[in-house]
C-alpha positions, 0 to 999 in steps of 0.5 A, a space after each residue: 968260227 966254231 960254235 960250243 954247244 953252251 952258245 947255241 943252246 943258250 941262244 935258243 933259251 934266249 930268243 937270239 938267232 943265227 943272224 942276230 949273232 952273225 950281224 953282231 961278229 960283223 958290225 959289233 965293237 971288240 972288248 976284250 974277249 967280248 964283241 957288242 952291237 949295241 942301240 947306238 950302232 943298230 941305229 946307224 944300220 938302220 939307216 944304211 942297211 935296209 935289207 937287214 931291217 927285220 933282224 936289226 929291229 929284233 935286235 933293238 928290241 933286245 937292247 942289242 947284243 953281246 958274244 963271248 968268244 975265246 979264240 975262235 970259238 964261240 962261247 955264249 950270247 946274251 941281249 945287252 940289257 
């Protein structure tokens, strides 16, 4: 997917790395134009995905994660809480 320059200096501002918005795309749930990882599911993966315990704990600790897309681009990031 292609990244706007809005999302990745947003991401910076907010504390949101790469990873973060690579493991939301991948594990997070589709809504509309929006894919969100939330507590619930970030605990389901803790249990199963051991080697990505690091970026999963610094999720949770965010309250879990939401990307805005349009197409195949990506538009925004923010922390769920």
């Amino acid at each position: 997917m292609f990244e706007t320059l809005h999302i990745n200096k947003r991401a910076r501002q907010r504390g949101i790395t790469k990873k973060m918005i690579d493991l939301t795309l991948e594990y997070g749930k589709l809504k509309g134009d929006k894919i969100r990882l939330g507590t619930r599911r970030i605990k389901e993966l803790l249990r199963t995905k051991t080697e990505l315990k690091s970026e999963l704990l610094k999720l949770m600790d965010k309250g879990g994660l939401v990307v805005v897309f349009s197409g195949a681009t990506l538009i925004t990031a923010y922390a769920w809480r």
